[in-house]
C-alpha positions in Angstrom: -8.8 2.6 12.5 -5.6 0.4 11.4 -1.8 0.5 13.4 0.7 2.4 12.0 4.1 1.2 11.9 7.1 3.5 11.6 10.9 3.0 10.1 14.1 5.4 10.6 13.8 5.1 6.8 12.8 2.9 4.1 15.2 0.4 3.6 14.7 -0.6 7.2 10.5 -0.5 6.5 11.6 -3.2 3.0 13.5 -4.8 5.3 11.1 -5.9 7.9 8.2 -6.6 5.2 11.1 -9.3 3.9 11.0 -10.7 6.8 8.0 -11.0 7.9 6.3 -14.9 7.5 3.1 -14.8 4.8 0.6 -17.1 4.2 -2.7 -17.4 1.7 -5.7 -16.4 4.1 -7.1 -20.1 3.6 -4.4 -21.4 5.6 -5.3 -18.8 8.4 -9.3 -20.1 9.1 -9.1 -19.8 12.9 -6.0 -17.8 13.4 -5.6 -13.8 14.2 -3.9 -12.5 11.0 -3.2 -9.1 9.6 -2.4 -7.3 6.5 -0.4 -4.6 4.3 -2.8 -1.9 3.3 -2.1 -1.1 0.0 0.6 -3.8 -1.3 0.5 -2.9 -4.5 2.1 0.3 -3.7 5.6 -2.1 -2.3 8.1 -2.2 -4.8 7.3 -5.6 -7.0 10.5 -7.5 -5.5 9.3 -7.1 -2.2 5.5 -7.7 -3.2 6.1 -11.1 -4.7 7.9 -12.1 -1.8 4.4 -12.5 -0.2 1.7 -13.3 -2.4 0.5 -17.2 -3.6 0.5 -18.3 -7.2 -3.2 -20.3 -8.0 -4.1 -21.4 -11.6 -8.1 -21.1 -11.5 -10.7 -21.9 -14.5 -12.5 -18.9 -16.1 -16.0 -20.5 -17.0 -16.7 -17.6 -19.3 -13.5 -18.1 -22.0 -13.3 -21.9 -21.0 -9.4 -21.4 -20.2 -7.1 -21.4 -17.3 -6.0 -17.9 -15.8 -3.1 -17.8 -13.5 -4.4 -15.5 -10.3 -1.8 -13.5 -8.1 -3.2 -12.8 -4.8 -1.1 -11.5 -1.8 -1.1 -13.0 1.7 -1.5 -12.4 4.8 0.2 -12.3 7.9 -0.2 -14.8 10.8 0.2 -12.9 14.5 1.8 -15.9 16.2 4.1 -16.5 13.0 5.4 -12.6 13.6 5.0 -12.0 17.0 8.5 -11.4 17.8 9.3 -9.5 15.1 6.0 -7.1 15.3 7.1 -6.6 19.3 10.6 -5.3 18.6 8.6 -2.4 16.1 7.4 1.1 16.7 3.8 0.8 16.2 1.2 3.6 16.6 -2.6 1.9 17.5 -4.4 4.9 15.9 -7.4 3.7 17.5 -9.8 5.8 19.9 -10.1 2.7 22.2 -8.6 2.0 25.3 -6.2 -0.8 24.1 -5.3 -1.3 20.2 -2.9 -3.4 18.5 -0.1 -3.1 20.7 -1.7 -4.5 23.8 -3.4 -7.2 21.7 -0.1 -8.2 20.5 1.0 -8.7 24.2 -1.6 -10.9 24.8 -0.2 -13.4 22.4 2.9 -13.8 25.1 0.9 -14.8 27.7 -0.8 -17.4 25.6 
């Protein structure tokens, strides 16, 4: 079970992914973070805004390959943004993402 966040329309939905703060999950060890499902269904302007560039070495052809993965999304770097959004837990428990998100205020 994930959250579901919903926009009056999409330009409002590509405008709130924009915003939102991204980091590669190696700078998030010990921090709550989440992600987009599916990124690679965003339009490619919006996509690069959020994913981190490595060059890495490829033992098998002995060459460098440059590696595009996309980031994730801190909840403290966010919170204020994610609080002012409509957001549907989809969960079967008691409290989902919404009321985790709160949580964040008081800390």
């Amino acid at each position: 079970m994930f959250p579901l966040l919903s926009f009056a329309d999409r330009a409002t939905e590509m405008n709130f992914i924009r915003a939102l703060v991204s980091r590669p999950s190696r700078r998030l060890p010990d921090e709550p973070y989440f992600v987009i499902n599916n990124p690679q269904l965003l339009p490619d302007d919006v996509r690069q805004l959020h994913m981190h560039v490595t060059v890495e070495y490829n033992e098998d052809t002995g060459q460098e390959v440059i590696v595009r993965r996309d980031n994730c999304y801190s909840i403290r770097d966010n919170l204020e943004l994610l609080l002012l959004q409509n957001i549907r837990n989809n969960s079967v428990e008691n409290s989902g993402f919404s009321e985790v998100l709160r949580t964040f205020i008081r800390q």
